[in-house]
RODREN-251762 format. One line per 8 residues: their letters; for each residue x, y, z of C-alpha. Coordinates in steps of 0.1 Angstrom, whole numbers, plus 5000, padded with zeros to 4 digits. Layout:
! residues N
A> X:Y:Z | ...
This chain:
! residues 123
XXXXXXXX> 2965:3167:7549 | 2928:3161:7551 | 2910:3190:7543 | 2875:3175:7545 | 2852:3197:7567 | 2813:3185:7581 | 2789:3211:7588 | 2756:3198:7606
XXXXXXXX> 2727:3219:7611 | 2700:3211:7632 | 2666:3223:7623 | 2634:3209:7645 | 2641:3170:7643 | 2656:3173:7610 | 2694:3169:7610 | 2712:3182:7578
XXXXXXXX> 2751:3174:7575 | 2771:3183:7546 | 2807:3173:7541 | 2824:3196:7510 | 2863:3195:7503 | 2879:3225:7511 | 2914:3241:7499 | 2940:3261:7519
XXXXXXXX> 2934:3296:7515 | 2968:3294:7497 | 2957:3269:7474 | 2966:3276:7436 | 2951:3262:7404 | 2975:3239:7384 | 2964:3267:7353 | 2970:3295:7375
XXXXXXXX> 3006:3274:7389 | 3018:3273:7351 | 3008:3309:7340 | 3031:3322:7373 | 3060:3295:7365 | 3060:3309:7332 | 3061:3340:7339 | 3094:3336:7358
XXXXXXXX> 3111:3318:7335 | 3105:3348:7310 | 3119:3369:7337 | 3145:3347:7343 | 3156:3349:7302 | 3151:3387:7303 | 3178:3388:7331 | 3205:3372:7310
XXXXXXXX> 3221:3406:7299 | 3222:3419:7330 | 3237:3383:7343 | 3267:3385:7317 | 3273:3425:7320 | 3307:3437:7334 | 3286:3469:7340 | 3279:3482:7378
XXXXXXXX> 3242:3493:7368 | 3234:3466:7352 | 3248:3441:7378 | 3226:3466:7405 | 3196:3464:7380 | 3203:3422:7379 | 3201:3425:7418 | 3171:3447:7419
XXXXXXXX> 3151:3423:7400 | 3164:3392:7415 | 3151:3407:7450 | 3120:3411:7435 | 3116:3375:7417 | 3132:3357:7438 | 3105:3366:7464 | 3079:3360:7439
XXXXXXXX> 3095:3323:7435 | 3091:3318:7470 | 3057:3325:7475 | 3049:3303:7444 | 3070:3275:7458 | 3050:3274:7493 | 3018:3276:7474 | 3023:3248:7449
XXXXXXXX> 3037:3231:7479 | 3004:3231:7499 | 2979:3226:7472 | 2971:3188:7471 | 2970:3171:7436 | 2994:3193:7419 | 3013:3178:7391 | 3051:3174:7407
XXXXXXXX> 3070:3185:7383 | 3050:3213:7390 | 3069:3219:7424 | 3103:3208:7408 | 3099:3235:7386 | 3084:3257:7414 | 3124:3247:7432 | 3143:3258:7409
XXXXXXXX> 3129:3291:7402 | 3149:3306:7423 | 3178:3305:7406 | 3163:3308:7377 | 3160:3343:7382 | 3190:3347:7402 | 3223:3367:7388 | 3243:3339:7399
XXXXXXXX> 3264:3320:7367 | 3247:3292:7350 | 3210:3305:7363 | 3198:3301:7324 | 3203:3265:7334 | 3173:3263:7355 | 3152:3283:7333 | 3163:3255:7312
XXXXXXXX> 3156:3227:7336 | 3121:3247:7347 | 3110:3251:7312 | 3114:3211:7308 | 3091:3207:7336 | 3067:3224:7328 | 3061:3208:7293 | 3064:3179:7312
XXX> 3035:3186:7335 | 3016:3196:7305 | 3018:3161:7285
C-alpha cells in the first residue's frame, strides 16, 4: 500500500508541492506493538489458574477475561497488520495471541510460542 500523499499549493506564480509519508490512522509503533504483545502474554500467564481450575467461578472468571483479551488481541492483530515495516514476527506473535489468552488447553503454549517471537523481533 502506497501511502505517499502530494499536497501542491499555488501561491501567485509560485507552485509549492510537498510529498510527506503518511501512516493509517491505525498505524502502531513497533515499541508501542511490543509493550501491547507483552502485555497479553502476562495476561495470558495470569489466566493459567483459572485455565486448570475444576471450579465454576473460576472457569466464568477464565471466560470473562478471555472475552475481554481476546478482543484486545484482535484489535492489536489488525493494527500490526496494517502498519508497514513492522518486524514479522511481530504479527506472528500478534496471531497467536488469541489463544494465548484463551481458556482453551494448551493456550500457555502460545504464550510460549509469542514470547519467542518477540525476543526474536527484538535481536
Amino acid at each position: 500500500m502506497d501511502f505517499r500523499r502530494c499536497i501542491t499549493f499555488t501561491t501567485g506564480a509560485a507552485v509549492l508541492a510537498l510529498t510527506f509519508i503518511a501512516m493509517p490512522a491505525h498505524a502502531i509503533s513497533e515499541e508501542r506493538s511490543v509493550e501491547r504483545l507483552s502485555e497479553l502474554v502476562s495476561t495470558g500467564w495470569a489466566m493459567e489458574e483459572q485455565r486448570q481450575s475444576n471450579d465454576v467461578h473460576a472457569v466464568q472468571a477464565c471466560g470473562d477475561a478471555m472475552r475481554v483479551a481476546q478482543a484486545e488481541a484482535q484489535e492489536l492483530r489488525a493494527e500490526i497488520a496494517a502498519t508497514p515495516g513492522l518486524p514479522m514476527n511481530l504479527l506472528t506473535a500478534a496471531s497467536m495471541a488469541n489463544r494465548c489468552v484463551s481458556c482453551l488447553p494448551g493456550a500457555a503454549t502460545s504464550c510460549d510460542e509469542m514470547e519467542e517471537q518477540l525476543s526474536q523481533a527484538s535481536e
